[in-house]
C-alpha positions as CSV (number, residue, x, y, z in Angstrom):
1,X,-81.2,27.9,-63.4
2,X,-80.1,26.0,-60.2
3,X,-82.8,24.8,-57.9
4,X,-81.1,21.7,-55.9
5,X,-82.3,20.5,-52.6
6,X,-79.6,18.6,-49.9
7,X,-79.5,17.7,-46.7
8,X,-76.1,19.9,-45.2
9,X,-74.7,22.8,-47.3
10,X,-71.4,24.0,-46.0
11,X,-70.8,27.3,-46.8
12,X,-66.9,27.6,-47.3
13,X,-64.2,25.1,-47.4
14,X,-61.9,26.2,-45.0
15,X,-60.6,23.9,-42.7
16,X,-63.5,23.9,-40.7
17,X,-65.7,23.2,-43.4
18,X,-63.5,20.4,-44.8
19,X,-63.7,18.7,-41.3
20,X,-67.9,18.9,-40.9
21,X,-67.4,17.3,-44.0
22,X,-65.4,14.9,-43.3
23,X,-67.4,14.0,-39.8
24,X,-70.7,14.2,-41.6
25,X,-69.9,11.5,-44.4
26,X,-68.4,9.6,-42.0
27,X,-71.0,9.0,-39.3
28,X,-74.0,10.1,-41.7
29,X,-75.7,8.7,-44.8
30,X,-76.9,12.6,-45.2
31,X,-76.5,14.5,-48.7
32,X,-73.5,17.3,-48.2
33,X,-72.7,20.0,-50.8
34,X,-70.1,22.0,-49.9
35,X,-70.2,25.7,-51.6
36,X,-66.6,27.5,-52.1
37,X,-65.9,31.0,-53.7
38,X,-62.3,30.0,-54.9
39,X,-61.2,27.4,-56.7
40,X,-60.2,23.9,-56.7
41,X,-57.2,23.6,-54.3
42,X,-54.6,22.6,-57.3
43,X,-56.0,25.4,-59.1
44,X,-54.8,27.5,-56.6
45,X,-51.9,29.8,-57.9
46,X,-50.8,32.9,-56.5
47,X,-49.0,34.8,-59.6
48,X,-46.7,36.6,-57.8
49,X,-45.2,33.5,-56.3
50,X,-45.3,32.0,-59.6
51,X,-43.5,34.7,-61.2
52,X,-40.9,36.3,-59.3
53,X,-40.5,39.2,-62.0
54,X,-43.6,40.2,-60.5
55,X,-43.0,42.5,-57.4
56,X,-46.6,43.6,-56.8
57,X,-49.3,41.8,-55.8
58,X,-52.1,41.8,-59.3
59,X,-55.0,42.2,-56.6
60,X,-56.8,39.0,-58.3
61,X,-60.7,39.1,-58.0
62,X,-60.1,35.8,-56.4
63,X,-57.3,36.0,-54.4
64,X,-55.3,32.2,-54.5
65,X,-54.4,32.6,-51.6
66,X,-57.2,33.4,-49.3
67,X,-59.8,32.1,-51.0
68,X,-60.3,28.2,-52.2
69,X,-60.9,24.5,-51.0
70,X,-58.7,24.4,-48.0
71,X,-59.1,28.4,-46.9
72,X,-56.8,30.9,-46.2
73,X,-54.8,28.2,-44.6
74,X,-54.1,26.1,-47.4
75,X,-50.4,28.3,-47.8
76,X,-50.1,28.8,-44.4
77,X,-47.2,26.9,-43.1
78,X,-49.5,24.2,-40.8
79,X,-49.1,25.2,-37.8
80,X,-52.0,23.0,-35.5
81,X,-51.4,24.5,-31.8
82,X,-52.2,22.0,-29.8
83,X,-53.9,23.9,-26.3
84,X,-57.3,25.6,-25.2
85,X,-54.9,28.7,-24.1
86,X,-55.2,30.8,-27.8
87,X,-55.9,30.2,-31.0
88,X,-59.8,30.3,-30.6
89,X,-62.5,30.4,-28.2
90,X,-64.3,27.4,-28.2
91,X,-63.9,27.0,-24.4
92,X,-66.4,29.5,-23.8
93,X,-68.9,26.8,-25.1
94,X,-67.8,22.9,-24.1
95,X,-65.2,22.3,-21.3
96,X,-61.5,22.3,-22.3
97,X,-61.6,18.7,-22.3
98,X,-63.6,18.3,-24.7
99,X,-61.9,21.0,-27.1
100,X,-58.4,19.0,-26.7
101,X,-59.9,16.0,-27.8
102,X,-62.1,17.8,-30.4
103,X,-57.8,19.2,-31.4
104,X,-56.4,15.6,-31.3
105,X,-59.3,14.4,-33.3
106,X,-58.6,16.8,-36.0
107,X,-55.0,16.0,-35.7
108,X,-55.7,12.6,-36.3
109,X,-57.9,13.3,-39.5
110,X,-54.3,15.1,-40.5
111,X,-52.8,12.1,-40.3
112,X,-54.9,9.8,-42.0
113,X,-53.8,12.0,-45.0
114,X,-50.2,12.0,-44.4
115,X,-49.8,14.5,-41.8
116,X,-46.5,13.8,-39.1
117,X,-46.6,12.4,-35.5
118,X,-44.1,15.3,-34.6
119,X,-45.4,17.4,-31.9
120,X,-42.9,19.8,-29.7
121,X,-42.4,19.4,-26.1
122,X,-44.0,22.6,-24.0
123,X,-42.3,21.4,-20.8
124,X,-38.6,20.8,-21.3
125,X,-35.9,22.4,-19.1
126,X,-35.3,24.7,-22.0
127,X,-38.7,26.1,-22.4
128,X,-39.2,26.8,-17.5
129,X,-35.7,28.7,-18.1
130,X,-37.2,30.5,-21.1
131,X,-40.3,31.2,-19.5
132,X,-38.9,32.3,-16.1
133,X,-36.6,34.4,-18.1
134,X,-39.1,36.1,-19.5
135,X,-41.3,36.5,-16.7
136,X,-38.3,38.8,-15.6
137,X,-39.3,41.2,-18.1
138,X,-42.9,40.9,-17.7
139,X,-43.4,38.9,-20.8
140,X,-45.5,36.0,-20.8
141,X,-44.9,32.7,-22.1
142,X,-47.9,30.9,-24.0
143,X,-47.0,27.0,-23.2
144,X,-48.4,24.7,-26.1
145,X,-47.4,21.6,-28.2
146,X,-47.1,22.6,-32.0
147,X,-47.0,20.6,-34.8
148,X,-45.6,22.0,-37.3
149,X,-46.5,20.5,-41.2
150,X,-44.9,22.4,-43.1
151,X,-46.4,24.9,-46.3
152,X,-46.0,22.7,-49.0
153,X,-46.7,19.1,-46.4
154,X,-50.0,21.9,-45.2
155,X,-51.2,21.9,-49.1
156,X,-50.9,18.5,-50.2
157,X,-52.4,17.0,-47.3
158,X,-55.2,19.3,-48.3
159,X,-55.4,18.4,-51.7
160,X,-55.7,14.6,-50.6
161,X,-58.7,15.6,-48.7
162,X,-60.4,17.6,-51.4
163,X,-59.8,14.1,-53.4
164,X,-61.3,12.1,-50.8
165,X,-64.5,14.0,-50.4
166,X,-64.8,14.6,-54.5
167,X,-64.7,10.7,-54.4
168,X,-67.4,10.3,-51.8
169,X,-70.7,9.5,-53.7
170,X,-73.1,11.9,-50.9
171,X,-70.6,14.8,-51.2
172,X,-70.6,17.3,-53.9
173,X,-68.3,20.3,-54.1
174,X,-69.1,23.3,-55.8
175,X,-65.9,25.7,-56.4
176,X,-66.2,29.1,-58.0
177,X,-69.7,29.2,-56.5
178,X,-70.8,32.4,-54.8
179,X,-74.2,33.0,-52.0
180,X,-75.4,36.1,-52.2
181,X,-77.8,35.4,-49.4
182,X,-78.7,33.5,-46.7
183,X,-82.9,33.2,-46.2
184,X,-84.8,31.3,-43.8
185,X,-88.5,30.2,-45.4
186,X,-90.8,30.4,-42.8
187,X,-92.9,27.7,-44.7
188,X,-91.0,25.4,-45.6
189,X,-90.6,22.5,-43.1
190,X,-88.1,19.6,-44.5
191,X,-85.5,22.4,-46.4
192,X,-85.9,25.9,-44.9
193,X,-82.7,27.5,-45.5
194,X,-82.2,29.0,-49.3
195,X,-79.2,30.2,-50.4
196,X,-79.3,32.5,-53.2
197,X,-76.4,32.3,-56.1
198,X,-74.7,35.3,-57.5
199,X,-75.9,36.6,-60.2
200,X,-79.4,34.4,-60.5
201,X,-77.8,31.5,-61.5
202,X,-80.4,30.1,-58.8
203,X,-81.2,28.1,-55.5
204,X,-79.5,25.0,-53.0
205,X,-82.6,24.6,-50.1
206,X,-81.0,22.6,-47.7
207,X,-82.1,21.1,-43.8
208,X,-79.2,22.0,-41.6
209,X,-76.9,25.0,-42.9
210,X,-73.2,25.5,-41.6
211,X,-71.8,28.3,-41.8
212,X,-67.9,28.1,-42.7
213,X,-67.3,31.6,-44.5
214,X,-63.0,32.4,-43.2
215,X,-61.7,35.3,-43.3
216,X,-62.5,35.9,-46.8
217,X,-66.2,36.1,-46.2
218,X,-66.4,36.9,-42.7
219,X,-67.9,40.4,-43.5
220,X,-70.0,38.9,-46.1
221,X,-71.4,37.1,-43.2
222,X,-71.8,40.0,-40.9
223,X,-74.2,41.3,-42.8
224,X,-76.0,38.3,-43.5
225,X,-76.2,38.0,-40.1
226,X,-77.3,41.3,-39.9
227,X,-80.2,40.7,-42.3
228,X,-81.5,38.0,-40.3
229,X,-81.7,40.0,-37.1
230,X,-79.1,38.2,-35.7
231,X,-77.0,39.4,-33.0
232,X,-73.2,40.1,-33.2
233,X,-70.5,41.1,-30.8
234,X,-66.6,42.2,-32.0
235,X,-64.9,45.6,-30.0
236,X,-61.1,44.2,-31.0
237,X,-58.9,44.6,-33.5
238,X,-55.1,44.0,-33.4
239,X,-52.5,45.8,-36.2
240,X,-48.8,45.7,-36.3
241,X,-45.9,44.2,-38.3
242,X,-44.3,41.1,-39.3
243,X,-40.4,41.1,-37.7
244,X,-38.0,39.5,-39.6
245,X,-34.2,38.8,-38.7
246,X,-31.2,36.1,-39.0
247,X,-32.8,32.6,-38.3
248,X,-29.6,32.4,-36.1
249,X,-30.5,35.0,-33.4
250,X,-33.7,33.2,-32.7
251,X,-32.4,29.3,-33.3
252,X,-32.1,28.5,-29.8
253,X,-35.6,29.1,-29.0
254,X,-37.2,28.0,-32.2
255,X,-35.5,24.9,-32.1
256,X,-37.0,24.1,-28.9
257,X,-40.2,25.4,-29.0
258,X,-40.8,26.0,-32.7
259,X,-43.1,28.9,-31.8
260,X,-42.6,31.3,-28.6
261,X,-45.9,32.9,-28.0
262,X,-44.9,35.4,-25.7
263,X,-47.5,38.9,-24.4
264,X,-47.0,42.2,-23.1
265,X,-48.4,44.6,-21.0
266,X,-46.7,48.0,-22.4
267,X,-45.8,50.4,-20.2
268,X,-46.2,53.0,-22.6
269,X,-49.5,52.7,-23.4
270,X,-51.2,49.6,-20.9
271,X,-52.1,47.6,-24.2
272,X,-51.6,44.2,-24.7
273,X,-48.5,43.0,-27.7
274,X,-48.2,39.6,-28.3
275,X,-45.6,37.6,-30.8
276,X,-47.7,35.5,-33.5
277,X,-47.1,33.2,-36.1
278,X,-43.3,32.9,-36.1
279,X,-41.8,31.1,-39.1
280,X,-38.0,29.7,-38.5
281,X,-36.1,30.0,-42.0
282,X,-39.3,30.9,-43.5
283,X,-40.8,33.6,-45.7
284,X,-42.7,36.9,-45.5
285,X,-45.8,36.8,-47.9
286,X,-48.3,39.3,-48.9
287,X,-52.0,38.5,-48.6
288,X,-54.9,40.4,-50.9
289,X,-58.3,41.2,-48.1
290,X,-60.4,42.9,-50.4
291,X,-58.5,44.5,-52.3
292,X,-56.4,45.7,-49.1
293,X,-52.5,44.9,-49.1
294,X,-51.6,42.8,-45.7
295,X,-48.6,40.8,-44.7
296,X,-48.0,36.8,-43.3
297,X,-45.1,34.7,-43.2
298,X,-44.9,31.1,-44.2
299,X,-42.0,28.3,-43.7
300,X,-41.7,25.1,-45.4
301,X,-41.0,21.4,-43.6
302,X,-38.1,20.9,-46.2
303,X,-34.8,22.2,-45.3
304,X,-34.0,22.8,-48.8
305,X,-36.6,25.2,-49.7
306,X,-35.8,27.3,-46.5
307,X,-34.3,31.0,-45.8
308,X,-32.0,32.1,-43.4
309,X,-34.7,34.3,-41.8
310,X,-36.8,34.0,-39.2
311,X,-40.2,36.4,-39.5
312,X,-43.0,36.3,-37.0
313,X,-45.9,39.1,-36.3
314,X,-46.0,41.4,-33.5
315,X,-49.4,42.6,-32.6
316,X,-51.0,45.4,-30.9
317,X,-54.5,44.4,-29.6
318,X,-56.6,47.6,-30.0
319,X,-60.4,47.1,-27.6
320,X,-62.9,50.1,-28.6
321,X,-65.3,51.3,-26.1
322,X,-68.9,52.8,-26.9
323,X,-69.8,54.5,-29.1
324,X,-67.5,53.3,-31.6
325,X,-68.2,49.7,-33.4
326,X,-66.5,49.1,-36.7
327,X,-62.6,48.0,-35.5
328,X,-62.4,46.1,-38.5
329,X,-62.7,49.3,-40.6
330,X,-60.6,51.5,-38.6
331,X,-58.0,48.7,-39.4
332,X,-58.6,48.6,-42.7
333,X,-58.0,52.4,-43.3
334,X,-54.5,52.1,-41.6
335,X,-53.4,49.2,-44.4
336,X,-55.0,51.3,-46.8
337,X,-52.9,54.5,-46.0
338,X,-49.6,51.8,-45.7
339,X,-50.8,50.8,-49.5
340,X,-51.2,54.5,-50.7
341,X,-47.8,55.4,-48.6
342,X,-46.0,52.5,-50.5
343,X,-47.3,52.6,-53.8
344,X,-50.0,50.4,-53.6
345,X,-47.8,47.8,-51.9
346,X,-46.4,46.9,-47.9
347,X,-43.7,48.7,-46.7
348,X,-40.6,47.5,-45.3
349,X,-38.4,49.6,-42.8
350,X,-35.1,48.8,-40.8
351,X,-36.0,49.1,-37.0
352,X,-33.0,51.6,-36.8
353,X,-34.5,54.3,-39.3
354,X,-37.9,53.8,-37.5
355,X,-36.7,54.7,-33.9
356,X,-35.0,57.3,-35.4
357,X,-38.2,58.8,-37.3
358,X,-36.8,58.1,-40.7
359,X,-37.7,56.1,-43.7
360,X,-35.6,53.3,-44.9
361,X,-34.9,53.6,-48.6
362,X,-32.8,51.3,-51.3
363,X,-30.2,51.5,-50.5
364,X,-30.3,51.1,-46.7
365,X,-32.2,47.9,-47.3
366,X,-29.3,46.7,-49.6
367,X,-27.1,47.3,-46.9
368,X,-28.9,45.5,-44.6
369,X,-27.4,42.0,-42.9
370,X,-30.6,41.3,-43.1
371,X,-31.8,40.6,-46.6
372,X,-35.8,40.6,-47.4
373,X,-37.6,37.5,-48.4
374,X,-40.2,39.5,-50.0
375,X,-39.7,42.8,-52.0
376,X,-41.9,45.1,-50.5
377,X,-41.4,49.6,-50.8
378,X,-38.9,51.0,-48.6
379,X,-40.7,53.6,-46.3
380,X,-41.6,54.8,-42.8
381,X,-44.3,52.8,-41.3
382,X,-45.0,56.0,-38.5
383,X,-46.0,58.2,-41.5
384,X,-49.5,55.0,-41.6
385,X,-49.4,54.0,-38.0
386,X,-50.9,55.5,-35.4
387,X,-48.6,56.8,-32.6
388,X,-49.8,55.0,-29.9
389,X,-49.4,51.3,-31.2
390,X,-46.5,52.6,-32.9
391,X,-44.9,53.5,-30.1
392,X,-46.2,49.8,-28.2
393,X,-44.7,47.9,-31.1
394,X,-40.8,49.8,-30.6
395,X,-41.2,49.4,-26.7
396,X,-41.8,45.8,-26.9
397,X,-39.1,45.2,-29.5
398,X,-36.4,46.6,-27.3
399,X,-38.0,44.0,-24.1
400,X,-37.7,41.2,-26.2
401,X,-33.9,42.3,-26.8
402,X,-33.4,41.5,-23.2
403,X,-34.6,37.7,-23.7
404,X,-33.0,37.0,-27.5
405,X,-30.4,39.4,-27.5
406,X,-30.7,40.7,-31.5
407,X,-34.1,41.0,-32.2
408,X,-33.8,45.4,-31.5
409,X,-31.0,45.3,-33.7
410,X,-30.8,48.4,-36.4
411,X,-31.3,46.0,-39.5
412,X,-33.9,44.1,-38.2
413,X,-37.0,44.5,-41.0
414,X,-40.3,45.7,-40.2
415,X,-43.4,45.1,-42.7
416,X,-46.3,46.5,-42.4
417,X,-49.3,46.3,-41.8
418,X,-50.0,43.3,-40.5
419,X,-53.5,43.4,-39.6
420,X,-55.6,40.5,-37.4
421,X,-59.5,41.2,-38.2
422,X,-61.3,39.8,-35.6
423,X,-64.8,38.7,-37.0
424,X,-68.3,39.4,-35.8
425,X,-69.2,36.4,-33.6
426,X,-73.2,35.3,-33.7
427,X,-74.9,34.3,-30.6
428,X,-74.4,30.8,-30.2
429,X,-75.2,27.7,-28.0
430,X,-72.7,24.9,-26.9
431,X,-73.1,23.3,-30.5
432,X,-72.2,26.3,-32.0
433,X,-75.8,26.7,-33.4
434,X,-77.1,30.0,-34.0
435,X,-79.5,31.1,-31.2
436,X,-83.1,30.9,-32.4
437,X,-82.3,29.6,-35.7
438,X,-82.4,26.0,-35.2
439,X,-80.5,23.7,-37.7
440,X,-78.1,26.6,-38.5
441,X,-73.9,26.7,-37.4
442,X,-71.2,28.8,-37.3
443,X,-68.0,27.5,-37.4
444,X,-64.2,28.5,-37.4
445,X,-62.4,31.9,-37.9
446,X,-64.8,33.9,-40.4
447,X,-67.5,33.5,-37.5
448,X,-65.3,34.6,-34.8
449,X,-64.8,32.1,-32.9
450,X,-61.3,30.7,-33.9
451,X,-58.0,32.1,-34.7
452,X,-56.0,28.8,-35.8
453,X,-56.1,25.7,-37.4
454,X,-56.4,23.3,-34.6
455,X,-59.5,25.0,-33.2
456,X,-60.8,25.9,-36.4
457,X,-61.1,21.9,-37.4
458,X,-62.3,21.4,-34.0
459,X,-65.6,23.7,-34.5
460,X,-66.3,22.2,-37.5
461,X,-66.6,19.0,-35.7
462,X,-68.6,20.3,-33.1
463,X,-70.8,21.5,-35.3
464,X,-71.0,17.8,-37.5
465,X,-71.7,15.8,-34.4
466,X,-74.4,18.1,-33.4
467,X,-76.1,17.3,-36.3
468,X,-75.3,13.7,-36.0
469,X,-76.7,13.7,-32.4
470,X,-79.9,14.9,-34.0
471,X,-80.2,12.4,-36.7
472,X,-79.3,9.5,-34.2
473,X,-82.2,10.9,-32.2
């Protein structure tokens, strides 16, 4: 039975995770184990992209992609956004100056690994006639600098890291390793927090514990959290689709900006859309949460692996009011009714049959100009989504028709569902340390208080120089 004793355990190896890491081994001489529940990055295969006679996803126990050393972002297609305006909300605990450079750091850790100096320009003529374009629609431009690396650039920069901290003699990295619970020992001084292994394989005691879980384990978290009486705060959810058309129709914008991140107001319904994760001649993916059926998009830096699609998400930002608390469930019953409605698998439907309250089948798809980059079940997404965000998702299609003429056409593919879970965030000071529990973090996505890479890798070094602070002291 297991019974070790270090100095930092990192609970996930997300990117966060993998930067605290980093940070701590650099500026420390403290003992680090890092605890994953996936594998070892290059161990990391998803079957279904591995074998393209398989149409369905196998539902995995560990799910490749979404669980691992490097996260749920390891397949992503690297996308660091370079800005305090989204992607997390670590301004709500240091001054934006000190996120950005916390962002530039991490950007610079990329690059030590192989990432590229490319970053887009958010202030070119192209992008004010854009944005005042779109301000005549009441759509609102998000400005930031992206850089993009690329899915397969994304992976093997990651897999250089995991070699990098295997190699580093303080570090330890323990894949395939699940906590079944977080406890604090009320008498024990140098090593109070235990985590528990699965199945009594046995203990790790460490001194400082950061939490790292992703969006793999962020309910796992929850309700550790919960256990140890501490408090939580999440009323949002936000469901919708992934859009995907000809790369062409959206060239001139992607081309300049990479990435429009544009929101909207609906008229319909006063809630809040906003374009996500767009992926020029890229992919649409499906993702295993628990056993639930969602849907990404990836794109690769390499012009000769890409499509001549363009997919990005369009999301419906859903904000629940008392008495109701569990968002995350209500979404997860809407992706489980898509999943039931498509024979256990996403659904795809033409934007034309779904204005006109009909499902897509075959042979429409077949038809289609715009061929599928992931086989998914024809259906009708209204028969699984709820009217109201249904009806936000059509209206703001048909408003971004008026900026990229195209996008409303009748074979433009809708999947579904695409779901954003918004974790339960922990009370936490400026360092990101859990309030009243002293020597213990939350960091990135699965604690709630990131939704990208940049930021993500910027909390985990928040967190490591925290703890650094305190050992210089």
């Amino acid at each position: 039975m297991l019974n070790e004793r270090y100095d930092v355990c990192i609970i996930g190896a997300g990117i966060s995770g993998v930067c605290a890491a980093y940070e701590l081994n650099k500026r420390t001489n403290l003992s680090i184990l890092v605890v994953e529940q996936g594998d070892e990055i290059l161990k990391r295969s998803c079957p279904k992209l591995k074998d393209k006679s398989i149409t369905k996803c196998l539902k995995c126990r560990n799910c490749s992609i979404m669980k691992g050393f490097g996260g749920a972002g390891s397949f992503s297609d690297g996308k660091y956004n370079i800005t305090t305006e989204f992607g997390g909300w670590l301004s709500d605990y240091i001054s934006d100056e000190e996120v950005m450079e916390m962002i530039y750091y991490v950007d610079d850790i990329n690059m030590e690994f192989g990432a590229i100096n490319t970053i887009t320009d958010d202030d070119s003529e192209f992008v004010k006639k854009f944005s005042k374009k779109a301000l005549e629609y009441d759509l609102h431009l998000q400005k930031a600098k992206v850089k993009h690396i690329g899915t397969e650039n994304n992976f093997e920069i990651l897999a250089k890291m995991y070699d990098f901290l295997k190699s580093q003699k303080r570090i330890k990295i323990m894949c395939n390793t699940k906590i079944s619970s977080i406890e604090k020992l009320t008498k024990e001084v140098k090593y109070p927090y235990q985590l528990s292994l699965e199945e009594g394989k046995g203990y790790i005691h460490c001194q400082y514990l950061i939490a790292a879980p992703g969006r793999s384990g962020s309910v796992w978290f929850s309700e550790q959290c919960q256990k140890l009486g501490i408090k939580l705060s999440n009323n949002q959810v936000d469901i919708g689709v992934r859009v995907e058309l000809p790369a062409e129709i959206m060239e001139e914008v992607t081309d300049e900006l990479y990435e429009a991140k544009l929101t909207y107001l609906t008229k319909c319904h006063k809630h809040r859309v906003r374009t996500f994760c767009m992926n020029p001649y890229g992919y649409v993916v499906n993702e295993n949460v628990d056993g639930i059926i969602t849907v990404n998009g990836h794109s690769y830096a390499d012009v000769n692996m890409r499509s001549k699609n363009t997919n990005f998400a369009l999301l419906v930002s859903l904000t629940f009011t008392e008495p109701f608390k569990e968002p995350n469930k209500y979404a997860r019953q809407i992706a489980s009714l898509v999943n039931m409605i498509g024979g256990d698998d996403i659904i795809v439907q033409r934007f034309g049959d779904l204005k006109e309250g009909r499902r897509s089948t075959v042979e429409k798809i077949n038809r289609s100009t715009v061929k599928p980059t992931l086989t998914a079940t024809p259906g009708n997404l209204g028969l699984a989504i709820p009217h109201d965000p249904l009806q936000d998702i059509i209206e703001t299609i048909e408003v971004l028709n008026n900026i990229v003429p195209g996008i409303a056409n009748v074979d433009t593919l809708l999947y579904g569902l695409e779901v954003k879970f918004y974790s339960d965030k922990p009370d936490l000071d400026k360092n990101l340390q859990v309030k009243g529990y002293d020597n213990f973090y939350a960091i990135g996505d699965g604690a709630g208080i990131t939704r990208g890479l940049a930021q993500a890798g910027a909390s985990g070094i928040i967190a490591a120089r925290a703890i650094i602070q305190k050992e210089n002291s």
